[in-house]
C-alpha positions as CSV (number, residue, x, y, z in Angstrom):
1,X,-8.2,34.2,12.7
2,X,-7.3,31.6,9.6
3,X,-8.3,28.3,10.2
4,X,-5.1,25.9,10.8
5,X,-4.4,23.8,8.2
6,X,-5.8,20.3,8.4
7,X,-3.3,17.5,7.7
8,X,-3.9,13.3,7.4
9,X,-0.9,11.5,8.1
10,X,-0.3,7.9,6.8
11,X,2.7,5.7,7.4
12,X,3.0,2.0,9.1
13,X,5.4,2.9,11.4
14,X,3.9,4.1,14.7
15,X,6.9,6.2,16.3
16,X,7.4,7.6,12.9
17,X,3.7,8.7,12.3
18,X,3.6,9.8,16.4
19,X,7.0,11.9,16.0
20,X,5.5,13.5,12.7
21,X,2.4,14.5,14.3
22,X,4.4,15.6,17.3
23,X,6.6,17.9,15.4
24,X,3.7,19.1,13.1
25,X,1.4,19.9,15.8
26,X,3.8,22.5,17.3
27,X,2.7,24.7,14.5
28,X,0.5,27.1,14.9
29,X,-1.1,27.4,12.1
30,X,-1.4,23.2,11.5
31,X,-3.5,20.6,12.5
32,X,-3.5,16.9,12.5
33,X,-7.5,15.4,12.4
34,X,-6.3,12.1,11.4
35,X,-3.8,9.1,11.3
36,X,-3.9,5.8,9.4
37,X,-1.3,3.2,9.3
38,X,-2.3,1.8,6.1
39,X,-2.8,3.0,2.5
40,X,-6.4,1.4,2.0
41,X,-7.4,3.4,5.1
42,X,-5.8,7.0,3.5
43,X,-9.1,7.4,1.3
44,X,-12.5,6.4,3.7
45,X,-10.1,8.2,6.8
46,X,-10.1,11.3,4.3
47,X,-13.7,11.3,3.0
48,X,-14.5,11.4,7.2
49,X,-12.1,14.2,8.6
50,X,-12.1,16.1,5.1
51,X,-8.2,17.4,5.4
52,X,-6.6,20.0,3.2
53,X,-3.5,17.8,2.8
54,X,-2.4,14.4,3.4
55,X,1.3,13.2,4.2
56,X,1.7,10.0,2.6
57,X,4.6,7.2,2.9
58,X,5.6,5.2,0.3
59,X,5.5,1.8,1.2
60,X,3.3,1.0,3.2
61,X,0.7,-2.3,3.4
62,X,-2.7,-2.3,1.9
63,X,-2.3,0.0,-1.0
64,X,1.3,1.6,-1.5
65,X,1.5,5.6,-1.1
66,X,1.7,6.2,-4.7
67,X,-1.7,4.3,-5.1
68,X,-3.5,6.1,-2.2
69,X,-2.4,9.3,-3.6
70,X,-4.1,8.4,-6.8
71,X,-7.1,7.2,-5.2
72,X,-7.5,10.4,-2.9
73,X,-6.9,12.7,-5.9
74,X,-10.0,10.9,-7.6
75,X,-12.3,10.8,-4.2
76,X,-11.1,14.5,-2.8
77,X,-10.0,16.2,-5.5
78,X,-9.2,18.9,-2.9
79,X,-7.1,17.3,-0.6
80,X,-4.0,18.2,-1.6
81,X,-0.6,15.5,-1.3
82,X,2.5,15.7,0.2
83,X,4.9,11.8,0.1
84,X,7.4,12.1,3.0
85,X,9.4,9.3,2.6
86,X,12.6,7.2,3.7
87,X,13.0,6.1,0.4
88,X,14.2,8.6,-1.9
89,X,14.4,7.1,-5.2
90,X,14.2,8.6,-8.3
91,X,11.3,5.9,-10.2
92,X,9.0,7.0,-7.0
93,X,9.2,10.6,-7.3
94,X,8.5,10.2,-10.8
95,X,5.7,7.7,-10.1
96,X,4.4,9.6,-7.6
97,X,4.0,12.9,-9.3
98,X,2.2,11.1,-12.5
99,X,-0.2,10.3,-10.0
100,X,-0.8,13.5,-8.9
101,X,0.9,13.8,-5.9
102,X,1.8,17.6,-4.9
103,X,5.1,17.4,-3.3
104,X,7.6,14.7,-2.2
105,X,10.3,15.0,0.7
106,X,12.6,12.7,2.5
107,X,11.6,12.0,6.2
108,X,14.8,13.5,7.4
109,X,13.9,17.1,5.7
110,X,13.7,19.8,8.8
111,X,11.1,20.0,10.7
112,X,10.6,23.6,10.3
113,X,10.9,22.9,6.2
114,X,8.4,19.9,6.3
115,X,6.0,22.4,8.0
116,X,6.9,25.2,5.5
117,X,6.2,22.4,2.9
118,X,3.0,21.2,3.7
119,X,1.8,25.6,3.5
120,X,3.4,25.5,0.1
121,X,1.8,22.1,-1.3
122,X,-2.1,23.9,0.6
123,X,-1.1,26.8,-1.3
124,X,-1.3,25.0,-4.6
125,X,2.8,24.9,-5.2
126,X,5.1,21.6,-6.2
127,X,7.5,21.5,-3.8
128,X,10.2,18.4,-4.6
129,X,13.6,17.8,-2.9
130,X,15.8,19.3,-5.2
131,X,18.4,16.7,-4.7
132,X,15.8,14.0,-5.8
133,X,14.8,15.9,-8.7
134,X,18.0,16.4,-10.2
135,X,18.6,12.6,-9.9
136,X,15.2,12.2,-11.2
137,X,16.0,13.7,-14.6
138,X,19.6,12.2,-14.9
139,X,18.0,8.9,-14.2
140,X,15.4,8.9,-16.7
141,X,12.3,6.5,-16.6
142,X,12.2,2.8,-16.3
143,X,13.9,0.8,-19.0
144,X,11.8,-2.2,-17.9
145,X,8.8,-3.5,-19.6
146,X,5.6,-4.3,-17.0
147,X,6.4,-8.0,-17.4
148,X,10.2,-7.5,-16.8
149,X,9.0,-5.4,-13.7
150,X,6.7,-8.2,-12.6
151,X,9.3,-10.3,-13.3
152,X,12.0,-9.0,-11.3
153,X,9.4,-8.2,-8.3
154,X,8.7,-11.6,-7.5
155,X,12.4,-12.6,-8.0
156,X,12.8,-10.1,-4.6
157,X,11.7,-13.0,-2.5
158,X,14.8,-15.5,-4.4
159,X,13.3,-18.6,-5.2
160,X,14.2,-20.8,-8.4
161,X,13.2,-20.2,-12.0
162,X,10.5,-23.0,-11.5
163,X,9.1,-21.6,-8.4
164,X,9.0,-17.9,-10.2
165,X,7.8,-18.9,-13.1
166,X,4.6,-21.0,-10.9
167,X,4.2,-18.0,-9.0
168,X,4.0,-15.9,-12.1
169,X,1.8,-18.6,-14.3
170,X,4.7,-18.1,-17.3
171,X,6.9,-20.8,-18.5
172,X,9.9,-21.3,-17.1
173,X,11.7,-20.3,-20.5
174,X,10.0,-16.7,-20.6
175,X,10.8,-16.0,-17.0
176,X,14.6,-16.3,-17.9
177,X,14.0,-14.1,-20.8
178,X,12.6,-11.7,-19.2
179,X,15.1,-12.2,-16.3
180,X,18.1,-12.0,-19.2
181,X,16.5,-8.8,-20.6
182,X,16.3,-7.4,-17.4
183,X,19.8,-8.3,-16.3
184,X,20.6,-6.5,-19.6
185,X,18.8,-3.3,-19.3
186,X,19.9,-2.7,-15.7
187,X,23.3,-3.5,-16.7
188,X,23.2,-5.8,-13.7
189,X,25.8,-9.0,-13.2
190,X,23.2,-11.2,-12.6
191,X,19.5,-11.3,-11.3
192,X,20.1,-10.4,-7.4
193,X,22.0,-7.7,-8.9
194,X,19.1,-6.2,-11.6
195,X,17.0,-6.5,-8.3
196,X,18.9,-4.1,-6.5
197,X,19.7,-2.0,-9.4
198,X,16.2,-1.6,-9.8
199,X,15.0,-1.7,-6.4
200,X,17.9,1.6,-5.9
201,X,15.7,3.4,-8.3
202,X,12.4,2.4,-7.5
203,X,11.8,0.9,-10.3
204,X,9.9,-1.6,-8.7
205,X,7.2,-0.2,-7.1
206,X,4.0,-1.4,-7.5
């Protein structure tokens, strides 16, 4: 008899990560050997319980998903990566395939085509939400530069110009030139607005 598949899963949300492993575990032919609630746990958990793929959220505290599954790929090059996440945004698909995830799905896919996902990614195929994908290549990469990005990231929180421009260590003129650029690029009304803009389209990631 074939050996089951052996699957990490890694998400902060508890009921999320338990119904997961609930649904998974009905599977015959899969097994889960591990659970971490963090993304700085996804790559010592793996190295101990050695699994064949890991399920990875995006956002999660620590080390984000995209990060683990760019740290996992370096430390287990055999481990392979499937992001299952709420947020299905076109800049994380994108980020997340660059760093070598194997296959990205929304949390609300089927359970019996998350399972049929996971064989597909252990059998060495991409499998992407299609939907995401399509929206992925309409979308096109960031406009932002990594300051703008940095920029607009800490503007998340609010906060004045002053008080982002002492959190950033920038003067306070640069921070509204790189606000005004951003506002720009996003085609945003105003800085709340090139937050969500980018935010939509995880853009801001990191």
């Amino acid at each position: 008899m074939t050996e089951p598949i052996r699957l990490l899963l890694a998400d902060d949300q508890a009921l999320v990560r338990g119904a997961l492993a609930a649904l998974l575990a009905l599977e015959p032919d899969l097994t889960v050997v591990a659970e971490v609630s963090r993304g700085d746990e996804v790559v010592p958990e793996a190295l101990r319980t050695r699994p064949d793929v890991a399920l990875l959220d995006v956002e999660m505290p620590g080390l984000d998903g995209v990060a683990a599954a760019a740290a996992l790929r370096d430390a287990l090059p055999a481990c392979r990566v499937l992001v299952v996440t709420t947020f299905g945004r076109p800049g994380y698909l994108r980020r997340a395939m660059e760093a070598g995830a194997n296959g990205f799905v929304v949390k609300d896919t089927p359970a019996r085509q998350l399972a049929d996902a996971v064989r597909r990614v252990h059998a060495g195929l991409r499998v992407v939400d299609p939907t995401l994908a399509a929206e992925t290549l309409a979308t096109g990469s960031s406009p932002l530069t990594e300051r703008e990005t940095e920029v607009l990231r800490t503007a998340r929180g609010g906060g004045t110009v002053a008080e982002l421009a002492a959190t950033l260590h920038l003067s306070e003129g640069t921070v509204r030139n790189h606000l005004s650029s951003a506002i720009g690029k996003t085609g945003a009304r105003n800085r709340a607005d090139a937050v969500r803009v980018a935010e939509a389209n995880g853009w801001l990631l990191g």
